[in-house]
C-alpha positions in Angstrom: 30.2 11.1 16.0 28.4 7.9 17.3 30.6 5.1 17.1 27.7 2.3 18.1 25.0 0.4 16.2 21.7 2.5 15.6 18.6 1.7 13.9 16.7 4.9 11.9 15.5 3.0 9.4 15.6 -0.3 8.0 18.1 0.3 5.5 20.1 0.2 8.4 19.9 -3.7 8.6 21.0 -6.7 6.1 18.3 -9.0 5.4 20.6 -11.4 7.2 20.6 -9.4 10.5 16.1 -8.8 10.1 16.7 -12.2 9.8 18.8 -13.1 13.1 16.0 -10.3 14.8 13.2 -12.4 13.6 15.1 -15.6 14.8 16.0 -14.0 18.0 11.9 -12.8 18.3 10.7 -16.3 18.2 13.3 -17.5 20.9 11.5 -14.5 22.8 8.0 -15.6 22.1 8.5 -19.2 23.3 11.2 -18.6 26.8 12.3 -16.0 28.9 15.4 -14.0 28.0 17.0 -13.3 31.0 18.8 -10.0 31.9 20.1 -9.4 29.2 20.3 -5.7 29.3 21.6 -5.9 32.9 22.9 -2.6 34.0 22.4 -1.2 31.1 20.3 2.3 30.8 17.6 3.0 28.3 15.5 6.2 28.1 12.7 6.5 25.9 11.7 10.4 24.5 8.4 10.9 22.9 8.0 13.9 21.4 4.7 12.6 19.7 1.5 10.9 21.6 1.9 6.9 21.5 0.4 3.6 23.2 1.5 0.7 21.3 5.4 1.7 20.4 6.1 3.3 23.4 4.4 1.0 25.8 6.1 -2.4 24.3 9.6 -0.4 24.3 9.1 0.5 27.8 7.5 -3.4 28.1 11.0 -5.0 26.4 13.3 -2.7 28.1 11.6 -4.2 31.6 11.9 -7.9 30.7 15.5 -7.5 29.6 16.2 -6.3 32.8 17.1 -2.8 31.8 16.9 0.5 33.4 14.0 2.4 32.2 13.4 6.2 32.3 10.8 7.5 30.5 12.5 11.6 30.4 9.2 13.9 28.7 10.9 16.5 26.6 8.3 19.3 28.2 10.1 18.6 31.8 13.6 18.6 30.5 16.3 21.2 29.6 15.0 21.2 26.2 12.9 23.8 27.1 15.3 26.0 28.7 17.2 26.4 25.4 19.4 23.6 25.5 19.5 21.3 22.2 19.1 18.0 21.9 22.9 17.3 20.7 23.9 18.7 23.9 20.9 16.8 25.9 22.5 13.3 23.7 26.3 14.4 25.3 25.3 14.8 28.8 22.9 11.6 28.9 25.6 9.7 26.7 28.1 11.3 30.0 25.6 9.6 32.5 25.9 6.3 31.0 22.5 6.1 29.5 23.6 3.2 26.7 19.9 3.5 24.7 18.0 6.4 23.4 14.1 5.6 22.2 13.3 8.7 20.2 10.0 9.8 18.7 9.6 13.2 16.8 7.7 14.9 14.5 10.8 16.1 12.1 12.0 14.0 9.5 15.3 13.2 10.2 15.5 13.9 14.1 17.0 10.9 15.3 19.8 11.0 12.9 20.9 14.1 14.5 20.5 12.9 18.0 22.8 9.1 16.7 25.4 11.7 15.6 25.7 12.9 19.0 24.9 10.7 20.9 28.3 7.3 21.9 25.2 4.7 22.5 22.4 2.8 20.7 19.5 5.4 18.9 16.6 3.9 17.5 14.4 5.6 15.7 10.7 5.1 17.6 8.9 7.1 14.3 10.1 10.9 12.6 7.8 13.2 10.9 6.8 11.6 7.4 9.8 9.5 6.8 10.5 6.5 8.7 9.1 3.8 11.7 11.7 0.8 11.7 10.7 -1.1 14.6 6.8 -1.0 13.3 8.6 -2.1 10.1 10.1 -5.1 11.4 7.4 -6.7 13.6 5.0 -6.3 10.5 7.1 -7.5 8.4 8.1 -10.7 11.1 3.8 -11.4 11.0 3.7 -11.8 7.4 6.8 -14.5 7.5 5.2 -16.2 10.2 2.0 -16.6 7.5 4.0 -16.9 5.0 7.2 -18.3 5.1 9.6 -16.7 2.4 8.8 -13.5 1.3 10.1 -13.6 -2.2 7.3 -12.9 -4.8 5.2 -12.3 -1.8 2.6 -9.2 -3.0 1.9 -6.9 -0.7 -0.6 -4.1 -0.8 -0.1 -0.6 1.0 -3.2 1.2 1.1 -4.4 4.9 2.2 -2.2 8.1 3.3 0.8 6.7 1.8 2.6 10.4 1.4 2.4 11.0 5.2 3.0 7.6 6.6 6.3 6.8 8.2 5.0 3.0 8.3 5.3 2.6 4.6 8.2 4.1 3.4 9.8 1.4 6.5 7.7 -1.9 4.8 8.6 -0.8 1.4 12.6 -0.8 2.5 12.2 -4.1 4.4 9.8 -5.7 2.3 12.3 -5.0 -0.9 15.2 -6.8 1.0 13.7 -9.6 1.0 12.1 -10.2 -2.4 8.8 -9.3 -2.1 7.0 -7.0 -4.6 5.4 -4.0 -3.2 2.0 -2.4 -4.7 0.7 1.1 -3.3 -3.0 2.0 -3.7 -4.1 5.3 -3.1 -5.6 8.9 -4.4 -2.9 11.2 -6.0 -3.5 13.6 -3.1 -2.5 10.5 -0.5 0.2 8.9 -3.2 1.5 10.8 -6.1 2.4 9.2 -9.4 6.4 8.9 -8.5 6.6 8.2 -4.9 9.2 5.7 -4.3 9.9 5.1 -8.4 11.0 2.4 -9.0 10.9 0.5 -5.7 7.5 -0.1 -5.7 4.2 -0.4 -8.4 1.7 2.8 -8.0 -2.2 1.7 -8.6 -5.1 3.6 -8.1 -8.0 1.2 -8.6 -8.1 -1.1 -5.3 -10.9 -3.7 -6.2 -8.5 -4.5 -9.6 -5.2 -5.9 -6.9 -7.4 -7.3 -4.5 -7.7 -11.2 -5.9 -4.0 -11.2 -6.3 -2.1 -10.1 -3.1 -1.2 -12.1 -0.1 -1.3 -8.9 2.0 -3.1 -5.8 2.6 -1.5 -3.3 5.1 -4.3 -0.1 5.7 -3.4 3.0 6.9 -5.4 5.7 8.7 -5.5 9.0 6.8 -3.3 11.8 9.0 -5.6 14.6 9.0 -3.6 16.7 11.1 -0.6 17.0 8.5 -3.2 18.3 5.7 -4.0 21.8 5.4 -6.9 21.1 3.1 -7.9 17.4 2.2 -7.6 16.6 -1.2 -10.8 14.7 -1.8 -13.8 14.0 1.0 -14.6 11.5 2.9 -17.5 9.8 1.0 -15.0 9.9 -2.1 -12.2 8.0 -0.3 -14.9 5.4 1.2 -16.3 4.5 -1.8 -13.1 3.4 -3.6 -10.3 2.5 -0.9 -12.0 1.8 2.3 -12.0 -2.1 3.0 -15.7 -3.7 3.6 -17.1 -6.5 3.1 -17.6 -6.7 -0.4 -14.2 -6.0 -0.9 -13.0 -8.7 1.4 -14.8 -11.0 -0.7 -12.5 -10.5 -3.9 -9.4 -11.6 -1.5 -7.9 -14.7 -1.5 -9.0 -17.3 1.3 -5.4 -17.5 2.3 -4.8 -13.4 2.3 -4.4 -11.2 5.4 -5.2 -8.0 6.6 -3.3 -5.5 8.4 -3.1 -2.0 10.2 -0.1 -0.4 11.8 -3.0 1.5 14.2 -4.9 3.2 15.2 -7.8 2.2 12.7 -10.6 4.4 12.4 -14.0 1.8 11.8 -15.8 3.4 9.1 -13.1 5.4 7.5 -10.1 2.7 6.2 -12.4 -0.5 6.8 -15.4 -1.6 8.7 -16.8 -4.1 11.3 -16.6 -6.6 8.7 -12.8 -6.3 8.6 -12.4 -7.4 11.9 -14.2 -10.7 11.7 -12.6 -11.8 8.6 -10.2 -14.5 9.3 -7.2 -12.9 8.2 -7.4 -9.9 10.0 -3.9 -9.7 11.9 -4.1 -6.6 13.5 -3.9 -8.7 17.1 -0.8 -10.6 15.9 0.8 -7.4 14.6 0.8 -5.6 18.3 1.3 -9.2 20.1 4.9 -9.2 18.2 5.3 -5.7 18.7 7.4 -6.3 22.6 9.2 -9.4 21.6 10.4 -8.2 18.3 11.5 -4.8 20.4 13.3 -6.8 23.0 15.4 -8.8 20.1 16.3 -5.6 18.6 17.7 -4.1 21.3 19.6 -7.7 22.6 20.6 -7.6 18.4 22.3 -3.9 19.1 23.2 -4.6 22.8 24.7 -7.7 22.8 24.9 -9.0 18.9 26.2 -6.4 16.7 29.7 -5.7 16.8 30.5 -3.5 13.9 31.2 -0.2 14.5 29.9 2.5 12.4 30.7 5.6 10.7 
């Protein structure tokens, strides 16, 4: 049983301690850290494809002076039968301290934090949850914004499959904001996350009244048939220039990536002036690097 601060998903963290991340994140953004993972052994697993998360992990590992190794489950003794609570033992038995962990199964990580005496933190699982992609959108809307309480913000697209929203709806909640999801029934049904969040279908009608609008890309590949085409989802959630023109002046756009021009927005999206797409992945290694310093070297606690 892991006896050692792990992140799977934001529940995981007080808005106190996002807090002292975000704090940590801006000290990060303005000075060097300094070793502050000296000697200390992280290994990232990606069982799923990734540039952004996994290439500002490996990033923040480096300029906390850890030791990086990137182990690719298709070389290791997963393959020859071996399972990944005994893979977490025996790395855990090295003295590797940190465990990066993508996968396509809900609820992967979990397992591997029960197994595993170090820090997990859950790099993205199956449908249910991306923390870390969580926290440094959630840290670019405070830096617009300030407080978050009352804040409206706007989920919109493949809300069923997307790992990214259920983690902004936890994080977002803790800190006061209100939450609205736009989408088909087929991409968001009627009682997904009841009561924690407002469903809506009709885009254009919450447009002039949020601050932000997070976009998701549709995730073909966990459809077996799509439940409306492509012309039908354009025409009433894709983000153009039209739409953009019912927003707020102040309002900004997001996009966990990658976006798909033509599909969930077009060109026009990424001239407006509050598209933050660039911030988003700018924050993405300093916000990384304070959450591992936060588990490393400022959370205490053991837990169950």
């Amino acid at each position: 049983m892991r006896t050692r601060r792990s992140l799977i998903d934001l529940d995981d963290l007080t808005a106190s301690e996002m807090i002292y991340i975000f704090e940590r994140t801006a000290d990060f953004e303005q000075e060097e850290p300094g070793s502050l993972l000296d000697g200390i052994a992280c290994v990232n697993m990606f069982f799923e494809n990734s540039t952004r998360t996994m290439t500002s992990f490996t990033l923040a590992e480096q300029r906390l002076g850890g030791n990086v190794i990137t182990l690719w489950p298709k070389e290791s003794s997963l393959q020859k039968g071996e399972t990944i609570e005994d893979t977490a033992i025996t790395l855990a038995a090295m003295g590797v301290n940190i465990l990066v962990i993508r996968h396509p199964e809900d609820g992967y990580p979990r397992r591997v934090a029960l197994a595993f005496d170090g820090h997990v933190i859950n790099a993205g699982d199956g449908t249910h949850a991306h923390p870390t992609q969580g926290l440094l959108d959630i840290y670019t809307i405070r830096q617009e914004f300030g407080e978050l309480r009352g804040r409206r913000v706007a989920i919109v697209g493949d809300i069923l499959h997307s790992r990214v929203a259920h983690s902004n709806i936890a994080g977002l909640r803790a800190f006061g904001a209100e939450v609205i999801l736009v989408g088909p029934p087929g991409f968001l049904p009627d009682d997904y996350m009841q009561p924690h969040a407002e469903v809506v279908r009709d885009l254009d009608s919450i447009l002039p009244d949020v601050d932000a609008v997070m976009l998701l890309r549709i995730q073909r590949e966990r459809f077996k048939d799509m439940p409306l085409s492509d012309e039908e989802y354009i025409a009433r959630y894709r983000l153009d220039s039209k739409r953009l023109k019912r927003m707020r002046d102040d309002a900004i756009v997001m996009h966990p990536g990658p976006y798909h021009r033509g599909m969930e927005l077009d060109a026009s999206v990424l001239d407006f002036a509050g598209w933050r797409y660039a911030n988003q992945v700018m924050h993405g290694v300093p916000v990384r690097m304070a959450l591992l310093d936060f588990l490393v070297n400022g959370a205490r606690a053991l837990v169950a």
